[in-house]
N, C-alpha and C positions, 0 to 999 in steps of 0.2 A: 504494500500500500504506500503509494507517492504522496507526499504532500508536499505542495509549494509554498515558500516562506513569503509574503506579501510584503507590499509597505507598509499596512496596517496592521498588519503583526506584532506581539513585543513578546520577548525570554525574558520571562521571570526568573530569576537564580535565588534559589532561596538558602540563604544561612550557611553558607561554605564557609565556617569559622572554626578557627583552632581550635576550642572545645569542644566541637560535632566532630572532630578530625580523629587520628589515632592518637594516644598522648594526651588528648583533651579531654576534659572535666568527665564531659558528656558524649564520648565519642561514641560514634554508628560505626560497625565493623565494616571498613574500607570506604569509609566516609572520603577517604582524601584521592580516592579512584574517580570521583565525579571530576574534579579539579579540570583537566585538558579533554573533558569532554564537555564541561560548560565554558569553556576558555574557546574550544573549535565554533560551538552551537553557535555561540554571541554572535560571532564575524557574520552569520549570515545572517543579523539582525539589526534594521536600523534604528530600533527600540530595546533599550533594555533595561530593565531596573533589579538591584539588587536588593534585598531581604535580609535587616541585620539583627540578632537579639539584641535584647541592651538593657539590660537589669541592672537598678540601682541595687546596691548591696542590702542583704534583709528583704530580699525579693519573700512574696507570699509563695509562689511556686515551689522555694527552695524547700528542701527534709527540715535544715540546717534550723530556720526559721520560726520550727516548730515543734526541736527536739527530737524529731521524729525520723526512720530508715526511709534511707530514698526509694521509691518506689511505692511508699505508704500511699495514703489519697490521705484528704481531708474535708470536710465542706465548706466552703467559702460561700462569698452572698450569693455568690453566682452559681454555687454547684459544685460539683465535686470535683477535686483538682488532686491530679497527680503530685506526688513531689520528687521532685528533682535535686541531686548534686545542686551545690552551688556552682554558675555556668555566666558563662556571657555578662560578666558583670564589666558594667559602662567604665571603658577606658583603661581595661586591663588586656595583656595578649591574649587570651584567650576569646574578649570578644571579638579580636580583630579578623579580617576577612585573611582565610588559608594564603599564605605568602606567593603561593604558584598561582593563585588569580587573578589572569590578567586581561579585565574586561576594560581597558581605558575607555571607551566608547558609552560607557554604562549613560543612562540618562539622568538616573537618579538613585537613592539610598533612600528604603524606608524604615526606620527603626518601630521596633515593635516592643514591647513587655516593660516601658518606663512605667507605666503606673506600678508602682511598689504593692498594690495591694491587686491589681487583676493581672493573670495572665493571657500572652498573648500569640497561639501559633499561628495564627491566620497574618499573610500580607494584609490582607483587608479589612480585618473587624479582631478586636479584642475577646477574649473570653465570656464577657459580659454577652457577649455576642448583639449590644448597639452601640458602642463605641467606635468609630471608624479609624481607619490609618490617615485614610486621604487619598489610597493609592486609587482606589475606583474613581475618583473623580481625575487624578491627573492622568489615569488612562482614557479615560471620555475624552477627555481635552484635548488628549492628540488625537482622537476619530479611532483608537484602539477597538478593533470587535473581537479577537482574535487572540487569546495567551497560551502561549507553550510553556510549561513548568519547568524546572529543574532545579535539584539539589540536596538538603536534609532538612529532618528525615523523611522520606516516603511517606509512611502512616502517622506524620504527628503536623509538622510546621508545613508539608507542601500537600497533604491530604487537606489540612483545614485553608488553606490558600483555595486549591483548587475548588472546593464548595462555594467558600465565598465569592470566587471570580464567578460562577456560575449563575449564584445567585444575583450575580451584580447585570446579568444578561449577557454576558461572554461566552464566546465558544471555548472551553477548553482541551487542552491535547496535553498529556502530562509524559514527556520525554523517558521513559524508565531505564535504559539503561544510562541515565545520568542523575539518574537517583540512587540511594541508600536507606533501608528501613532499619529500624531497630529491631521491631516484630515484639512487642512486649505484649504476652497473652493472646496471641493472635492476632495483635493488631493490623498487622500487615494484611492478610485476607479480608481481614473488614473493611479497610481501606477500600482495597482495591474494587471489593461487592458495593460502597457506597457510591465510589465511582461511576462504574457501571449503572446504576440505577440511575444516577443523577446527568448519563448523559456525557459524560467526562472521555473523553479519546485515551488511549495508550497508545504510543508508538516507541520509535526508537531513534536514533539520530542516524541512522543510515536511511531511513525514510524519507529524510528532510532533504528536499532537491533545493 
C-alpha cells in the first residue's frame, strides 16, 4: 500500500527523548531504533512538529510523588493515573530531544505534562482530556488535514496523540515501524484495537512514496 506524502501533510514525532531512550528514566526497549527513521520520515515533510514531555519536578504522574512503586495507579480529579519513574523533568538531559535527532526543518515544539498536577500523553489534549496543547489549532492554521505519527511510546504518548488528532477531524496514519511500545499489561494490542476502531491507518515508512 502506496501513500503519497502531500503538502498538507505534517510528521508528528513524538517524544524521542533521553529518558524514553535506553539509559533513560523511562526507557521503551529500542526506543533509540526510531531515531534515523524519524530523522529519514521528516525530509519528506514540509511540516513537522515535534512532541516534548516537560514535567516540572513533583510531577503528579510520578511513583516518587506519592510514595508509591512505579507502575502503581492512583486516582486523581481526572481518573486514574498510572505512575511513572521520575522522567522528562523541565530542563534536565533527560528531557532533552535523543542527540541523533536531526529534524532542523521541525516547524515547531509542543511541550506537554507542565501542569504539575494533570498528566499529559496526548500532542493535543491533557489528561483532563479538555485542556488543549494548541497543536490542533496551529495545524488548522497551516490547512493540515493529514498527520502521520511517529515515535514513543506506541501505546501510551503516540496512541493518545493519535485519538486526539482524530478527534480533532484529521486523517491519521500512524508510521509503526518508527515506533516503540512498552506493552504494559497488554497495552500494546489495545492500542492498536483502538486504532483500528477509530479509523487510524498503520503503515510503515517504506510505504511513504
Amino acid at each position: 500500500m502506496g501513500l503519497t506524502v502531500r503538502d498538507q501533510d505534517a510528521l508528528v514525532v513524538v517524544d524521542v527523548q533521553n529518558d524514553f531512550c535506553p539509559g533513560g528514566a523511562l526507557a521503551v526497549v529500542e526506543g533509540d531504533a526510531v531515531v534515523p527513521l524519524a530523522n529519514a520520515l521528516a525530509r519528506r515533510f514540509r511540516n513537522v512538529v515535534l512532541t516534548q514531555d516537560w514535567h516540572p519536578a513533583g510531577h503528579a504522574s510520578f511513583a516518587s510523588t506519592h510514595g508509591k512503586a512505579p507502575f502503581e495507579t492512583v486516582e486523581l480529579s481526572y481518573g486514574t493515573q498510572v505512575l511513572w519513574p521520575d522522567h522528562c523533568v523541565q530542563g534536565t538531559d533527560g528531557a532533552a530531544f535523543h542527540p541523533g535527532l536531526d529534524i532542523p526543518h521541525a516547524r515547531a515544539v509542543i511541550r506537554k505534562g507542565l501542569n504539575p498536577a494533570v498528566d499529559s500523553y496526548s500532542g493535543f489534549r491533557e489528561a483532563d482530556r479538555t485542556t488543549p496543547t494548541g497543536l490542533a489549532g496551529y495545524l488548522r492554521d497551516l490547512g493540515v488535514g493529514r498527520v502521520f505519527l511517529c515515535g514513543l511510546a506506541t501505546d501510551f504518548c503516540v496512541a493518545w496523540t493519535s485519538y486526539d488528532a482524530r478527534e480533532a477531524g484529521l486523517d491519521v496514519v500512524l508510521v509503526e515501524d518508527a515506533c516503540r511500545g512498552i506493552d504494559l499489561g497488554g497495552s500494546l494490542a489495545r492500542a492498536h484495537a483502538e486504532m483500528d476502531a477509530r479509523g487510524i491507518m498503520r503503515s510503515t515508512s517504506a510505504d511513504l512514496g
